[in-house]
C-alpha positions, 0 to 999 in steps of 0.5 A: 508294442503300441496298444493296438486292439483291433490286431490279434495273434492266434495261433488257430487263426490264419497260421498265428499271422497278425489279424484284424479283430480276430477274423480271417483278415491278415494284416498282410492282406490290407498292407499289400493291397494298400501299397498295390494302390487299392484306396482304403474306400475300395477295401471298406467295400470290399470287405464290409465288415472292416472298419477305417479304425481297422486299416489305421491300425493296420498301417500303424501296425507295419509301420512297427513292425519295420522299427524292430531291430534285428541283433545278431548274437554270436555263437560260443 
């Protein structure tokens, strides 16, 4: 995994979903509303408390996760 500070992982926070900086943020969230054509200005101002570092890392963050391999094992 890439050094990505500003995602957490908490399992009390929004189900362990990945998070921006610990708050009730998904990265989900900002991927979704970025491909649904939501400019990065229109998010900053919609949640003031968002950072452009924190939707870079969240596209950084999604753009790893789809390398990811899948490996089927077979069962003995």
């Amino acid at each position: 995994m890439p050094n990505l500070s500003r995602i957490t992982l908490d399992p009390n926070t929004m189900g362990g979903k990945p998070c921006i900086r610990g708050m009730r943020v998904t990265v989900g969230t900002i991927i979704g509303l970025i491909a649904s054509g939501t400019s990065i200005d229109v998010i900053l101002a919609n949640y003031p408390y968002l950072e452009a570092d924190d939707i870079r890392e969240a596209l950084a963050y999604a753009a790893w996760r789809t390398e990811e391999i899948e490996v089927n094992l077979v069962a003995s």
